[in-house]
C-alpha positions in Angstrom: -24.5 9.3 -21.3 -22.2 6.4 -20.5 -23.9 5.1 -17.0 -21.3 2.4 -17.1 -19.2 2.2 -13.6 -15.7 2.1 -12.7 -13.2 1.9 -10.1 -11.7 5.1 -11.3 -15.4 6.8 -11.7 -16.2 5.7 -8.6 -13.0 7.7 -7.3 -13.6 10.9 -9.2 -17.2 10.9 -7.7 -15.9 10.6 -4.1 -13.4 13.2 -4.4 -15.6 15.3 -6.9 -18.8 15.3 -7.8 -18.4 18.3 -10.0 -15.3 16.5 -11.3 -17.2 13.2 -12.4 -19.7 15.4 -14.1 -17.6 17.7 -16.2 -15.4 14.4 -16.7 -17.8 11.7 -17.3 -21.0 13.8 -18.7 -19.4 16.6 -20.1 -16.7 14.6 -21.5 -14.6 17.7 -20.6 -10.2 16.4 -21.2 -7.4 18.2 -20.3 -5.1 19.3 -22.7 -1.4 18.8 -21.7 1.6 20.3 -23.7 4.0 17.4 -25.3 6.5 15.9 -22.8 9.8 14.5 -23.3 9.6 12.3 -20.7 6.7 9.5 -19.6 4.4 10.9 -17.3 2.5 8.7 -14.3 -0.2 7.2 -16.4 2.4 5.8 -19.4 5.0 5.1 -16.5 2.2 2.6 -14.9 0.9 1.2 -18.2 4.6 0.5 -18.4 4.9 -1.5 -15.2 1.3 -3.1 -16.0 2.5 -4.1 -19.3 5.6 -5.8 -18.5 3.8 -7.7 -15.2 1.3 -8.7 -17.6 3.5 -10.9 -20.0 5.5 -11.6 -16.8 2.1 -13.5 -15.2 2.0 -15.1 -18.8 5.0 -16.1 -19.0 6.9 -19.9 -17.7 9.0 -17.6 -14.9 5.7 -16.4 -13.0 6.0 -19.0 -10.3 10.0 -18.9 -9.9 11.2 -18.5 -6.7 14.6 -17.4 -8.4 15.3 -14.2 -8.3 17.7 -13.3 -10.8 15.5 -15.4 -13.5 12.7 -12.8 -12.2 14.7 -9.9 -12.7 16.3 -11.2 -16.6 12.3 -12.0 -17.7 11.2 -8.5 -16.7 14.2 -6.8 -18.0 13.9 -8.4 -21.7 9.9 -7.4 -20.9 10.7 -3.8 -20.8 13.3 -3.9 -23.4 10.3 -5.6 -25.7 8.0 -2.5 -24.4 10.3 0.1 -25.6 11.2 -1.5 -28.8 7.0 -1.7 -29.4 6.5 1.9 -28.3 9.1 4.0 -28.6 11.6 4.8 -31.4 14.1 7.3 -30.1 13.8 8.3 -26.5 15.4 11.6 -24.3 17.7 11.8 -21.7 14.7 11.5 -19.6 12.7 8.4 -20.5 16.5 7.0 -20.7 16.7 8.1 -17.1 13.3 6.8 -16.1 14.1 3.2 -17.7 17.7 2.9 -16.0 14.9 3.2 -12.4 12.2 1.3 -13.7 15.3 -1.8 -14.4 16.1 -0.7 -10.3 12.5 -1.2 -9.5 12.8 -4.5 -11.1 15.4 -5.9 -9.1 13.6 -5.0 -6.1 10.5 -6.4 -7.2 11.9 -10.1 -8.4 13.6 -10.3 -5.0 10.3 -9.9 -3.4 8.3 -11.6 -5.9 10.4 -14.4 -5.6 10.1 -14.4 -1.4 5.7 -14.5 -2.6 6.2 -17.6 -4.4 8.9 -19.8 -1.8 5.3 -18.5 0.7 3.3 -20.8 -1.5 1.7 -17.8 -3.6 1.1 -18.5 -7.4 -1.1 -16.9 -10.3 -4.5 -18.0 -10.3 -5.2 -18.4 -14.1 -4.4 -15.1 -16.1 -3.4 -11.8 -15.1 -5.5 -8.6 -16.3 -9.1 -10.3 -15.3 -11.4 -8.2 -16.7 -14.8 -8.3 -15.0 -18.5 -6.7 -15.0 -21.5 -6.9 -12.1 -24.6 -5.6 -11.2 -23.7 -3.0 -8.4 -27.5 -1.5 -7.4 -28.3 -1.5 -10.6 -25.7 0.0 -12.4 -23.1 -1.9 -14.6 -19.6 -1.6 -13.0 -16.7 -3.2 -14.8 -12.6 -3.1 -14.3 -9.8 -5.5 -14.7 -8.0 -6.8 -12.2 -4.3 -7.0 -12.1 -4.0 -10.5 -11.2 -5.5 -12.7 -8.4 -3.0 -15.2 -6.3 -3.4 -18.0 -5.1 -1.4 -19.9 -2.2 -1.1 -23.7 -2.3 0.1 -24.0 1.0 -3.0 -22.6 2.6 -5.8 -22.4 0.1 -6.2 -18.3 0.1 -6.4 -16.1 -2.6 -5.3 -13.0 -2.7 -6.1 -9.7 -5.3 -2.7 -7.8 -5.9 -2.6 -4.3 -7.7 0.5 -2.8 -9.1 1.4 0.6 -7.8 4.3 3.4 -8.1 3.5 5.3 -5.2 6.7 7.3 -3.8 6.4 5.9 -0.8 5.4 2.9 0.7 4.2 2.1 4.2 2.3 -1.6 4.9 -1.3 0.2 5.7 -1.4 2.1 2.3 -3.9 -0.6 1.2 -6.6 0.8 3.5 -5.5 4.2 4.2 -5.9 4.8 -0.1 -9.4 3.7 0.8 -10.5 5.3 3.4 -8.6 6.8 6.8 -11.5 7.4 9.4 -15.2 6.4 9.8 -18.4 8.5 10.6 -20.4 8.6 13.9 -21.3 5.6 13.1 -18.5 3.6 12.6 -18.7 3.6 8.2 -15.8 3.7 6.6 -15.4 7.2 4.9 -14.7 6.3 1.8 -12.1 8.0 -0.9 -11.4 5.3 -3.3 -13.5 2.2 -3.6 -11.1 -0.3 -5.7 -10.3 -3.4 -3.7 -13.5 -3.7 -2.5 -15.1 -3.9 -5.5 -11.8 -5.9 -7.2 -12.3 -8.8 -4.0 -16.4 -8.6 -4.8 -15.6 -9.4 -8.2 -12.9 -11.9 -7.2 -15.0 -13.7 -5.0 -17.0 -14.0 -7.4 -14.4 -15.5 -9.7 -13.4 -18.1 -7.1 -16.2 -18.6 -5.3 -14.8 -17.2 -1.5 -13.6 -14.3 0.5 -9.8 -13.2 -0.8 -7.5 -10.7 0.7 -6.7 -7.7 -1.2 -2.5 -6.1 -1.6 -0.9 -3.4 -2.8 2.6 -4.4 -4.8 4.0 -1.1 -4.3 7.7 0.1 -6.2 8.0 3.3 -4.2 10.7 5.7 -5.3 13.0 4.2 -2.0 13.5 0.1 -3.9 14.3 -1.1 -0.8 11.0 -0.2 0.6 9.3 -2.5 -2.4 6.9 -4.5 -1.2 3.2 -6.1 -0.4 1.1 -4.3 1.4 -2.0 -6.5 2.6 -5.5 -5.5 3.9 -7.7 -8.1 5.1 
């Protein structure tokens, strides 16, 4: 068996026990009939894609918006010319709102960087630690870093439907025990900052970049 940790193993496990087993022992899959239109995981792969070459690119630290937007829309358009051949109704739906999305994002990506925030080195840090003994790897989304005041910051992309500015902790965990413990549901940012401390050598703040159905809800939603 794979003993190898993750922050999506660690997820299953809280929610599941019997999950992680039949998932990550058994190596049970679903099968799912053929779609015509992208479903949540290629719809985020699509999003991390484009953010990717985005946080590679010369625009990443523009405070412009509209340069924001024209980078990330010839992003996508590169996405679907590398993926797809002809698409449905549907995926032609889902692009017109992802290009939506977009706009909403470089207007608030471009409000981060006039705040001082900027990429630390590359996006899509990959990392692996000791946790107890166990090997635990994942891959950050990117880590910023803000000249102005010297933090960092560890950002994940997400496509929730909604978006409210304590999702960050309440996807984590929404009450403690008797004792005052977090009771924990998902255990990502907290082992993305431990890993990006580790990177940059102090404490960083961990956010959400959420593109909620609702664009003009887009935002950062921070959790010290």
């Amino acid at each position: 068996p794979d003993f190898t940790m993750s922050a999506s193993k660690f997820r299953t496990y809280l929610a599941s026990p019997f999950s992680y087993y039949v998932q990550y022992v058994l190596g049970a899959r679903e099968i799912t009939p053929a779609k015509s239109e992208l479903d949540e995981l290629q719809y985020g792969s699509l999003l991390h894609w484009v953010m990717e070459r985005f946080g590679k690119s010369e625009h990443r630290d523009s405070e412009n918006p509209d340069e924001i937007h024209a980078y990330l829309n010839t992003a996508l358009d590169a996405y679907m010319r590398k993926n797809f051949g002809e698409i449905s109704a549907q995926v032609r739906i889902q692009i017109l709102s992802m290009r939506q999305k977009f706009r909403a994002l470089a207007e608030v990506q471009a409000r981060h960087a006039a705040e001082g925030w900027r990429f630390f080195e590359t996006p899509e840090r990959f990392f692996e630690m000791q946790i107890n003994g166990a090997r635990t790897t994942g891959s950050i989304d990117r880590i910023d870093f803000n000249k102005n005041t010297g933090e960092f910051l560890v950002v994940d992309y997400k496509t929730y439907k909604k978006f409210e500015p304590s999702m960050a902790r309440k996807s984590h965990y929404e009450k403690c025990d008797a004792d005052g413990n977090p009771v924990w549901k998902d255990l990502q940012m907290p082992l993305y900052c431990a890993a990006a401390k580790n990177a940059v050598g102090q404490n960083c703040k961990c956010a959400l970049l959420v593109l909620p159905l609702e664009t003009s809800a887009t935002g950062f939603g921070e959790w010290d």
